[in-house]
C-alpha positions in Angstrom: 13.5 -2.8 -28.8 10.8 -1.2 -26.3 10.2 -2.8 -23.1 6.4 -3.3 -23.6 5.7 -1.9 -20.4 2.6 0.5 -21.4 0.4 -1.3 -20.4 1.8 -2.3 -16.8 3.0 1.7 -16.2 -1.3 2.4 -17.3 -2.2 -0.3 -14.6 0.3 0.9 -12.1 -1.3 4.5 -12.4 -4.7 2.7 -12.3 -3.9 1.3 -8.6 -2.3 4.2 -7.4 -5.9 6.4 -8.3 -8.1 3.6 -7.2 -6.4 4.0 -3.7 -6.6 7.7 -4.1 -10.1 7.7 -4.7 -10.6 4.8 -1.5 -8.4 7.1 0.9 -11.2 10.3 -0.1 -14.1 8.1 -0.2 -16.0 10.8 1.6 -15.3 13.6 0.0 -16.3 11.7 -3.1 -19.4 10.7 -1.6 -20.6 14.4 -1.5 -20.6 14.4 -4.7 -21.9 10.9 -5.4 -22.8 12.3 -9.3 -18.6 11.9 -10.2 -19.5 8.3 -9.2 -20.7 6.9 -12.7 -18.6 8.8 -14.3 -15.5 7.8 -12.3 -16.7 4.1 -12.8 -17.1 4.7 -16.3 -13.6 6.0 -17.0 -12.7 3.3 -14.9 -13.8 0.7 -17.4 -11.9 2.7 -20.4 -8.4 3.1 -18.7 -9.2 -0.8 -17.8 -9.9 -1.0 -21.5 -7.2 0.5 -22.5 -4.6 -1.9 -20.5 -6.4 -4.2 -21.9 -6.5 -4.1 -25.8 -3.0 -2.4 -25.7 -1.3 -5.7 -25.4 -3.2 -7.0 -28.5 -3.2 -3.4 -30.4 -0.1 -5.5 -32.6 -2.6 -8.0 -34.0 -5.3 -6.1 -36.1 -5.9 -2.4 -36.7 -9.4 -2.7 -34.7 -7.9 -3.7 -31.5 -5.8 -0.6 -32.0 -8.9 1.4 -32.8 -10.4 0.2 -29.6 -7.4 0.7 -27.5 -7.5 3.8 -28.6 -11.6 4.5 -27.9 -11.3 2.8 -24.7 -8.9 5.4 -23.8 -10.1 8.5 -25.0 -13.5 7.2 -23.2 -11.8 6.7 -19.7 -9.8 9.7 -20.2 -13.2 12.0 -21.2 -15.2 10.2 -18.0 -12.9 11.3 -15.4 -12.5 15.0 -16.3 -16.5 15.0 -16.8 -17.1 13.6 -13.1 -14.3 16.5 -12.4 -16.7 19.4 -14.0 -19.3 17.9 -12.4 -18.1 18.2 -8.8 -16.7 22.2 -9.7 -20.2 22.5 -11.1 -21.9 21.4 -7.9 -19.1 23.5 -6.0 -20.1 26.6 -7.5 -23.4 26.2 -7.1 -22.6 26.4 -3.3 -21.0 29.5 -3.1 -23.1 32.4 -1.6 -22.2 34.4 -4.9 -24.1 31.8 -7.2 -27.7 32.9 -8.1 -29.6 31.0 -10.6 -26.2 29.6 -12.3 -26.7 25.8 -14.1 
């Protein structure tokens, strides 16, 4: 029988990027557009721990297990394009690129 430890392995990794993400504060900051986003996937990932313990009990919990995921997961690499997006546009090359 599996251990059941999904969900504390998900909320172990959870810790270890919140502290990543405190120890670069500042270079976060300069791009303080990843912010929502980071929050955002935050709250799915969160989600995810969540509902994954109760994903056994009805097929809807699974469903938003699964949402809650796929929404934390899609946040974070958003605020990601959005900081090589801003990183482009400050290189001397870019003209006019959006």
């Amino acid at each position: 029988k599996a251990l059941g430890l999904d969900g504390a392995v998900i909320g172990f990794f959870g810790i270890i990027a919140v502290s990543v993400c405190y120890y670069f504060r500042e270079a976060l900051f300069a791009y303080k557009q990843m912010i929502p986003l980071l929050l955002l996937g935050s709250i799915g990932l969160m989600g995810t721990v969540f509902f994954h313990n109760l994903e056994t009990l009805n097929i809807i919990l699974e469903v938003l297990e699964e949402s809650f995921k796929f929404l934390g997961v899609t946040a974070i690499f958003a605020a990601y394009l959005v900081a090589l997006i801003q990183c482009i546009k400050k290189l001397p090359f870019h003209r006019g690129v959006s």
